[in-house]
C-alpha positions as CSV (number, residue, x, y, z in Angstrom):
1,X,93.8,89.0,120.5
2,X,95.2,85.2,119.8
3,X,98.3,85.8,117.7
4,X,98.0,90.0,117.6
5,X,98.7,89.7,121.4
6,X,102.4,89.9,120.9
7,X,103.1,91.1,117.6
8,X,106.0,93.3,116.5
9,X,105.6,93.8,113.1
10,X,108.9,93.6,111.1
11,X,109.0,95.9,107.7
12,X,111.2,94.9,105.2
13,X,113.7,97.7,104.3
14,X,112.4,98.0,100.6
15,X,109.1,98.7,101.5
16,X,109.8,101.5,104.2
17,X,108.5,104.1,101.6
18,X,105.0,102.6,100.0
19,X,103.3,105.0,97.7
20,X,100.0,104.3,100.4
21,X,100.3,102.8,103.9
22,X,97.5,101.2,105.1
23,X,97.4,100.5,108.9
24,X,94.2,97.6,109.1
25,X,92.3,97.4,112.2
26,X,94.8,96.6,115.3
27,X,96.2,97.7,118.1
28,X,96.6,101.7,118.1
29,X,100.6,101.5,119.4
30,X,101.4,98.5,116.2
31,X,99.7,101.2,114.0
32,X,102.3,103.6,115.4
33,X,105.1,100.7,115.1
34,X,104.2,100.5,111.3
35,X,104.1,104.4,110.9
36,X,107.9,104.5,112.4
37,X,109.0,101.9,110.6
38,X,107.8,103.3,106.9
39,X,108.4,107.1,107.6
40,X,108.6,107.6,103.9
41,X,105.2,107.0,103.0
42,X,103.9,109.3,100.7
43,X,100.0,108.7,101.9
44,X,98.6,106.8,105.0
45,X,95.6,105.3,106.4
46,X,94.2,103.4,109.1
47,X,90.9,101.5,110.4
48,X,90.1,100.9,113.7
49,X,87.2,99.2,115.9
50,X,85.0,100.1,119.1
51,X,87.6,97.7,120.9
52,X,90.3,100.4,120.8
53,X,88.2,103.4,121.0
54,X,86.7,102.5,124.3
55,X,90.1,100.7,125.7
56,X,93.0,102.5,124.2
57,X,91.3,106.4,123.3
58,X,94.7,108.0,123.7
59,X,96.7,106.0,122.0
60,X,94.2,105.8,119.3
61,X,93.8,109.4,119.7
62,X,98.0,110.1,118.8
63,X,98.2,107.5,116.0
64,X,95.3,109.2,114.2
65,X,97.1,112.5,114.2
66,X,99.2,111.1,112.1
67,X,97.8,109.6,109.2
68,X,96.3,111.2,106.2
69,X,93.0,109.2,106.2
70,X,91.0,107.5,108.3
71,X,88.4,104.4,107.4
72,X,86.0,103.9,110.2
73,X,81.9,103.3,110.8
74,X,79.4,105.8,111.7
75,X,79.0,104.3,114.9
76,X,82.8,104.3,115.1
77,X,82.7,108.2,114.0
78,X,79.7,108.7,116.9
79,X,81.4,106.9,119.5
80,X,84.8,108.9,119.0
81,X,83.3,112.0,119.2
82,X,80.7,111.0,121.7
83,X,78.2,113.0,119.7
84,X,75.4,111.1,118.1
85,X,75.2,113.8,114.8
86,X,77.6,112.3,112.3
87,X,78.2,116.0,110.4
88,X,79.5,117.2,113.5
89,X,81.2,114.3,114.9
90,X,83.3,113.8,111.7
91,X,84.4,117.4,111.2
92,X,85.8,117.3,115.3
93,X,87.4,114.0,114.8
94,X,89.2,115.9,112.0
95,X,89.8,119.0,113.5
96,X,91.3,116.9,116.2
97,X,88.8,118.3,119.2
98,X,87.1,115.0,120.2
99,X,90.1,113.4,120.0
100,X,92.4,112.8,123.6
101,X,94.9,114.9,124.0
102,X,98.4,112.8,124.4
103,X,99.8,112.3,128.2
104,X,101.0,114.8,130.0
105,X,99.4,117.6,127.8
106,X,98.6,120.4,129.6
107,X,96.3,123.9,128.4
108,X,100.4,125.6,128.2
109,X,101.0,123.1,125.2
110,X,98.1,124.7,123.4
111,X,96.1,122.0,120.8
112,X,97.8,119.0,120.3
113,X,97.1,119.0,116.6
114,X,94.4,118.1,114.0
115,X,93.2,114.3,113.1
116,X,93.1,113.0,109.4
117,X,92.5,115.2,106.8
118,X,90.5,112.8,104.9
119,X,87.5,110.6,107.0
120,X,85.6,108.0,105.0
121,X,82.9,106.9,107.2
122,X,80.8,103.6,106.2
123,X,77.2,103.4,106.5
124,X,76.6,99.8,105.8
125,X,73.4,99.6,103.4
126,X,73.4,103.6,103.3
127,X,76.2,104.2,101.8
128,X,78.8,106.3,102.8
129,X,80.6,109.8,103.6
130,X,83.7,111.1,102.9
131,X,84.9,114.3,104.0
132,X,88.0,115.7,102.7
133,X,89.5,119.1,102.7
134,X,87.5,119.9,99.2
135,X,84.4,118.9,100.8
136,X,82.1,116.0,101.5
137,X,81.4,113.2,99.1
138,X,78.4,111.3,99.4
139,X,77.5,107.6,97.4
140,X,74.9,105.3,98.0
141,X,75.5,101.4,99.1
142,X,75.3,99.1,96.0
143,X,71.7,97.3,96.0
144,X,71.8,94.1,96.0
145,X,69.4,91.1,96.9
146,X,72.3,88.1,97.7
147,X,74.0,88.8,101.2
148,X,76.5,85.9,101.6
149,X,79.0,86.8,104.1
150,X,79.9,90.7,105.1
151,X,83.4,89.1,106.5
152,X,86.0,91.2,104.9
153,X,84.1,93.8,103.3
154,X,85.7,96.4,105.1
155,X,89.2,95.4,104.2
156,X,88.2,95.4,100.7
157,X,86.6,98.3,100.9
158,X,89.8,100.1,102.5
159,X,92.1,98.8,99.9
160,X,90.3,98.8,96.7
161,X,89.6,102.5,97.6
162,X,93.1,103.2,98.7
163,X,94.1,101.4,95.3
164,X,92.8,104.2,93.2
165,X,94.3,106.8,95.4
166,X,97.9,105.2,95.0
167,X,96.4,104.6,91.2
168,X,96.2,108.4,90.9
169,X,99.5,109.4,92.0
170,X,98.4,112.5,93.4
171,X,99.7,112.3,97.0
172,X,97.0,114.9,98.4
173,X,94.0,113.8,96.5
174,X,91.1,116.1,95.0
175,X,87.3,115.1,95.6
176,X,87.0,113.9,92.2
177,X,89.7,111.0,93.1
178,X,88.3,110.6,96.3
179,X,85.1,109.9,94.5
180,X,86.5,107.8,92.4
181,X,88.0,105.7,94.9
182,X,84.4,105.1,96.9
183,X,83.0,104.2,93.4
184,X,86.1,101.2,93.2
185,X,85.2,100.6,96.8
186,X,81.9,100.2,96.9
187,X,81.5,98.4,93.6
188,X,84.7,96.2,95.0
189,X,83.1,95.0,98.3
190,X,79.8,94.2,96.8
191,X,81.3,91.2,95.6
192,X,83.0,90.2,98.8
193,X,79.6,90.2,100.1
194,X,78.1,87.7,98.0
195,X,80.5,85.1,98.7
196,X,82.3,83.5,101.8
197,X,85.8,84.9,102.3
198,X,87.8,85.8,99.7
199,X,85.6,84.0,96.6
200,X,84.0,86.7,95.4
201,X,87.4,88.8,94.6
202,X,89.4,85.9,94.3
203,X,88.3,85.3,90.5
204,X,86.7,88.1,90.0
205,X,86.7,88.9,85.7
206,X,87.1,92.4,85.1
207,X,83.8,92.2,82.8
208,X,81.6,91.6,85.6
209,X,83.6,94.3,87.8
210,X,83.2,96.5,84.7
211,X,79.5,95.9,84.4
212,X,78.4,96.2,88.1
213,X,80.5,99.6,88.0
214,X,78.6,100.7,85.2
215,X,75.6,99.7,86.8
216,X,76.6,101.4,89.8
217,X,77.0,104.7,88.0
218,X,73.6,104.5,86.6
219,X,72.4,104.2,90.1
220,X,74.4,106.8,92.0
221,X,74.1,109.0,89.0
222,X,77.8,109.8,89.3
């Protein structure tokens, strides 16, 4: 984990109340750190890895009880809910049946809760899924011939979607803003992927952003 292996992360006091909370990819009980430490977050979210689903499934398991959204693969989603049909394996990570019920839970204590509300699950060049409590949302991947580097993707995925939601100001939002959001995303990450690291959103003119979401639109039909 190199320099995760110890971390406590520290929040400043002004930004205990974000309008979104993004938790990225780490260890399950830091996730839970942050969510203590900004309790006045109006929306959260988190991403996780295989890592923590196979070595830490409860604690992954309580922290995603507690966030709004979750950002995750398909193989992710799949290995979660140890159920290889994505449909179904989504809609019990939400209702909070494949997830692991917290220690010392017993069938007295009744179900320990539901998991995010919202799921967006990444398909890589098919797209991706997001269910919601509207409904499901479905978008292609953006086509595209020049693969660079797919380093980062998914961070710039996660916050150019979670952008729009803080964007709308809705803090429960619709499928249309969900939508939305996975157009930004999408359209967003392609341009990670051309480059190595951050130089394909590090300069990025919001012409050519404009005109590969446009193009995107076309594609999608949305």
């Amino acid at each position: 984990l190199n320099v995760f292996g110890e971390f406590e992360p520290k929040i400043p006091a002004g930004w205990t109340s974000p309008e979104v909370l993004f938790c990225g990819n780490i260890h399950p009980t830091i996730q839970a750190a942050v969510l203590d430490s900004c309790s006045g977050a109006k929306f959260t979210a988190l991403d996780s890895m295989n890592l923590w689903i196979m070595t830490e499934p409860t604690a992954l398991s309580d922290v995603m009880r507690r966030v709004d959204m979750a950002i995750l693969n398909d193989q992710e989603v799949r290995l979660i809910a140890d159920d290889a049909n994505l449909i179904r394996a989504a809609e019990s990570i939400r209702s909070g049946d494949a997830l692991v019920e917290p220690e010392g839970w017993g069938p007295a204590d009744g179900h320990p809760g539901t998991g995010p509300d919202y799921l967006v699950v990444k398909k890589g060049e098919n797209g991706v899924i997001a269910f919601t409590p509207q409904g499901m949302v479905a978008l292609p991947a953006m086509p595209t011939s020049i693969v660079v580097d797919p380093t980062g993707c998914g961070d710039t995925f996660a916050g150019a979607l979670l952008s729009l939601v803080a964007a709308s100001g809705i803090v429960q939002p619709g499928i249309e803003e969900i939508r939305e959001a996975i157009i930004n995303a999408v359209v967003t990450a392609s341009f990670t992927l051309g480059e190595f690291g951050t130089a394909g959103i590090m300069n990025l003119d919001r012409a050519d952003y404009a005109a590969r979401r446009d193009s995107y639109r076309r594609i999608a039909g949305v």
